[in-house]
C-alpha positions, 0 to 999 in steps of 0.5 A: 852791638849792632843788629841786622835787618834779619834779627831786628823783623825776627824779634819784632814778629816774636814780640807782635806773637807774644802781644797777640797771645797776650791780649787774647788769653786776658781778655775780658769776658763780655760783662752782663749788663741791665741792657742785656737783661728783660728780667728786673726783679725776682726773675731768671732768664736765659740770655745769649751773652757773645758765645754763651747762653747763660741763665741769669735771676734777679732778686728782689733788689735788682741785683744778679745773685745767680749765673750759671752758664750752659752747654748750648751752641752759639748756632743753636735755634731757640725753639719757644718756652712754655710752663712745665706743668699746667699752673706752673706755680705750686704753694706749699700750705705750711710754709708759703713758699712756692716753686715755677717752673719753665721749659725752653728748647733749643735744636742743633743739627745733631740734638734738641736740648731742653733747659728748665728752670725752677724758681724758688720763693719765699712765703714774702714772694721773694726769689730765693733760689734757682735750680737748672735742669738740662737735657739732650735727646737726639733728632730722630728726623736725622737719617743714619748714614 
């Protein structure tokens, strides 16, 4: 069988399609790593891992037990943090365990976004839970068209 010049480019572009297709939809995802990460220990943090934000806690080993991505922008500015309430720690009498909480903002062209994460834990000052509260307000400084 004998191909020619035509047959032979049009099967190589095929192929080089399929390869490109291919590799892209089995990509690996960008791997969370201790250099991505400030947090050590009984922590949570966001972090920007390639296109996403993600919210990620250490326990008191070291080990990442919680990711939980979020529907924040790659162009989104970060906007600062501060503590939801005044003490930002609260303990319960009975049980010892006791709950922080921290407010972070980020703005888009279109909206502010608000993202608070409350920490959980037990009476042995472990990190035992964590729980993500996003929010979006529109920019009021936009002008209607």
């Amino acid at each position: 069988m004998k191909l020619s010049l035509r047959s032979i480019l049009l099967i190589s572009i095929l192929c080089s399609s399929l390869v490109g297709v291919f590799s892209a939809t089995h990509a690996s995802p960008p791997q969370i790593t201790p250099a991505n990460l400030s947090c050590t220990k009984n922590c949570a943090e966001i972090i920007n891992l390639g296109s996403k934000y993600l919210v990620v806690a250490m326990d008191n080993q070291g080990n990442i037990f919680f990711v939980q991505p979020l529907d924040i922008s790659p162009e989104a500015m970060y906007q600062g943090e501060s503590e939801v309430r005044n003490s930002g720690y609260y303990q319960t009498a009975s049980s010892g365990d006791s709950v922080t909480s921290t407010e972070h903002r980020y703005v888009t062209a279109t909206e502010i976004i608000v993202v608070t994460t409350y920490l959980h834990f037990n009476a042995e000052g472990e990190l035992i839970d964590v729980q993500v509260n996003e929010v979006r307000f529109p920019r009021s400084d936009l002008q209607e068209p």
